[in-house]
N, C-alpha and C positions, 0 to 999 in steps of 0.2 A: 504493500500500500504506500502511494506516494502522500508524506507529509503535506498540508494547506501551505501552499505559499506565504511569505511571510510581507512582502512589500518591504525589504529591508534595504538598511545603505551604510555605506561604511562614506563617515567622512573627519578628513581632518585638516586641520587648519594648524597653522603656525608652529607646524614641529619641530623643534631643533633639540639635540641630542649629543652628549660628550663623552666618552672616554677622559673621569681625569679631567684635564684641563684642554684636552685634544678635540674641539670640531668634531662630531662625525654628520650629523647636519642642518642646514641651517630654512628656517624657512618655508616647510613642506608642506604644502593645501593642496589637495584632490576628494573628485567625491566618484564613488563606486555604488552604482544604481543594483538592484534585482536583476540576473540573467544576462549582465554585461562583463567582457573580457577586458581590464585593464591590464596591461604592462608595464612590469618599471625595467627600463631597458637602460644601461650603462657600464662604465669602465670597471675593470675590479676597482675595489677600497671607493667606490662614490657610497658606499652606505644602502646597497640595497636593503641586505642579507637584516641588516640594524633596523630599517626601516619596517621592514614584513614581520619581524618579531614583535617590534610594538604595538602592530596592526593586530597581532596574534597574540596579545596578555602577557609575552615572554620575558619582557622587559617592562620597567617601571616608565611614565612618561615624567619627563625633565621640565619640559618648556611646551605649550598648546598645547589645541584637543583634538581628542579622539573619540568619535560619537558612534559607535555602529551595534546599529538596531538587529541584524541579523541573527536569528533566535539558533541555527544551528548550524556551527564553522568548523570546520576541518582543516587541517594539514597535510601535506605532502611535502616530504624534504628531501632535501639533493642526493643524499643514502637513503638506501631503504629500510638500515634498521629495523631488520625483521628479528623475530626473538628465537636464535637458533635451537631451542629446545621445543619449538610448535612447529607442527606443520604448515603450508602455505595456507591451508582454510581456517586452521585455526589462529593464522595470523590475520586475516583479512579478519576473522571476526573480534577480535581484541579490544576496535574500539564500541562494539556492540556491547560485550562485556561488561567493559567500564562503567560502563549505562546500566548495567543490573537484566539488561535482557539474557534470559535463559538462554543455557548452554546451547540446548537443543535449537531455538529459533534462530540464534546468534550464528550457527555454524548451519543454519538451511538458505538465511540469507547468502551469510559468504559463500557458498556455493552458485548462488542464481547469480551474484555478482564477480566472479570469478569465473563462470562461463560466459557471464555476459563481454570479459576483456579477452576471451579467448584462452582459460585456463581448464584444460581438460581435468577429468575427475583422475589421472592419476599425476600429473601435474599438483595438484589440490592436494593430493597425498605424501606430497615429496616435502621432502627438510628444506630449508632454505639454501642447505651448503650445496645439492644434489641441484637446483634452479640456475642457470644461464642467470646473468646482468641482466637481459630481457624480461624475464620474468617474475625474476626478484622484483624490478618496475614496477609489471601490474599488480604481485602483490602489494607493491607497498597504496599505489591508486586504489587496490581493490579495497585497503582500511580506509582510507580515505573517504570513501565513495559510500561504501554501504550503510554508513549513517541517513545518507539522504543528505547531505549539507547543502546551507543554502548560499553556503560562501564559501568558496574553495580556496585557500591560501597553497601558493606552491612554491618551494623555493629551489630553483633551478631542478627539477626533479630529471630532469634529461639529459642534461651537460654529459655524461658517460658515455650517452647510447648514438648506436651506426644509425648513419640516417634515413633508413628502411624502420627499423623499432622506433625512431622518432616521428617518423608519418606516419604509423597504426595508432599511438599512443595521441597523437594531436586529433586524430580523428576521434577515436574513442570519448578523448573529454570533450569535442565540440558535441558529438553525440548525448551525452548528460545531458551537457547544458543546454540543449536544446528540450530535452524533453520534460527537463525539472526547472527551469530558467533560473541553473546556479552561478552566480556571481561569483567571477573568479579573477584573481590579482597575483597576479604572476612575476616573477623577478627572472631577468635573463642578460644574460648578452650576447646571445645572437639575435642580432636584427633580423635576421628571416625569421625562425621562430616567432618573434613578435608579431611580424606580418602575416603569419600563417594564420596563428590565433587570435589579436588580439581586435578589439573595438577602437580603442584608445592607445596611446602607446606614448609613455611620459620620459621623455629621456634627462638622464641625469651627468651633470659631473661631478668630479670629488674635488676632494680639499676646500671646503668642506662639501659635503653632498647637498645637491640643490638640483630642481627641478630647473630645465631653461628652453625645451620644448615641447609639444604637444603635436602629435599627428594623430590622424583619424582616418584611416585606411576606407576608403571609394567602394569598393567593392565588398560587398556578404562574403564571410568565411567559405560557403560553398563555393564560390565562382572566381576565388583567388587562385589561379595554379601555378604550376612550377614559372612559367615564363614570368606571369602578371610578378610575382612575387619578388621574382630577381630584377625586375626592370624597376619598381617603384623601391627594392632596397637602395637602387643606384641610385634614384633620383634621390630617396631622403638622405644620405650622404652627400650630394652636393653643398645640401644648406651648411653656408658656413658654423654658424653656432651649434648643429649636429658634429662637424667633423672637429671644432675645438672641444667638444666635450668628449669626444675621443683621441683627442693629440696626433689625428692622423696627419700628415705630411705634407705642408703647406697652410695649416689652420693656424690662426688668431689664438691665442687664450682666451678660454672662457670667461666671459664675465663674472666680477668676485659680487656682485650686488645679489638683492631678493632676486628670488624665482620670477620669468617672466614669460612661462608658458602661452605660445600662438598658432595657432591654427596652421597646417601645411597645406598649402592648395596644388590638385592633381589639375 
């Protein structure tokens, strides 16, 4: 049974965050609707990783708020931290568990949701150490998922995987989220990733982390393909304040001021 929609938003204003007496960042307002893909896209050390933890209770906030109404969030993280003394079903069901749902129901879900990522019933039965990188993955999606969440936190959950398991796995969670309209806020740096999945896509620099553009991809996640996605990553590289927030070769330094997120027009 799928959960009532909740009409929920993650929003936050004026975050900044320090290590110590160290910057990590300055500034950060975005809002995250019900059923929408944002991405936080940037260099390593701009603060994604710091950022998404905040978003996700992990961290205390320092400086601004953090308002999000969304009644049931999940996680996926860059390891899949699976608990090698479970099987892979009864790791997908873990976070069922936690919740007080019966052994029995917790581990009938993770099955329906473990074949729904493509995990066979003796797949489902293997250890974690016995599971391909591959699979370990939709294990660790498959905890993620089988709550129903209605905001999916990911932090680079893919970075490992060939990029064949990375187009099954883009698919699969566009597929959720189409059918449960889950809200998901994704950290990455690869810019096509971005473009594959995302609605929004907020890019960042460091020292300190600060938001200083904003693109919003033309085309519906179904009708983006291999070509559309490579031509529009070249175009959004051109903008100069995209390619100083990445020190690519030829770019300006980034601006040290507030975030000043704009529009990219196709």
């Amino acid at each position: 049974m799928t959960p009532p929609r909740t009409d929920g938003h993650l929003r936050a204003r004026g975050l900044e965050y320090a290590w110590r007496i160290h910057p990590v960042l300055q500034d950060i307002g975005f809002d995250l609707r019900e059923g929408e893909v944002l991405a936080l896209l940037g260099p390593s050390g701009c603060g994604k990783t710091t950022l998404l933890h905040l978003c996700a209770g992990l961290l205390d906030l320092q400086e601004g708020t953090l308002e999000n109404t969304f009644a049931r969030p999940a996680m996926m993280f860059q390891q899949p931290r699976l608990l090698p003394w479970q099987n892979a079903r009864d790791n997908i069901a873990l976070s069922l568990r936690a919740q007080g749902v019966p052994r029995g129901r917790a581990r009938e879900a993770a099955q329906g949701v473990g074949l729904q990522l493509g995990l066979d019933a003796l797949a489902l039965d293997a250890w974690p150490h016995a599971l391909s990188g591959g699979m370990q993955s939709r294990v660790s999606l498959g905890r993620a998922l089988v709550t129903r969440p209605d905001l999916l936190l990911l932090d680079e959950p893919f970075a490992a995987l060939d990029i064949g398991l990375k187009a099954q796995l883009h698919e699969l969670l566009l597929g959720f989220r189409d059918e449960q309209a889950t809200a998901m806020l994704m950290i990455t740096h690869d810019i096509m990733e971005a473009m594959r999945l995302a609605d929004r896509i907020l890019i960042m620099a460091p020292h300190p982390g600060r938001i200083l553009y904003e693109h919003a991809p033309a085309r519906r996640q179904a009708a983006r393909d291999a070509a559309w996605i490579h031509a529009e990553t070249a175009r959004l590289l051109e903008v100069p304040v995209v390619r100083s927030c990445f020190e690519l070769p030829g770019a300006a330094p980034a601006p040290r001021g507030a975030q000043a997120p704009r529009a990219f027009s196709c």
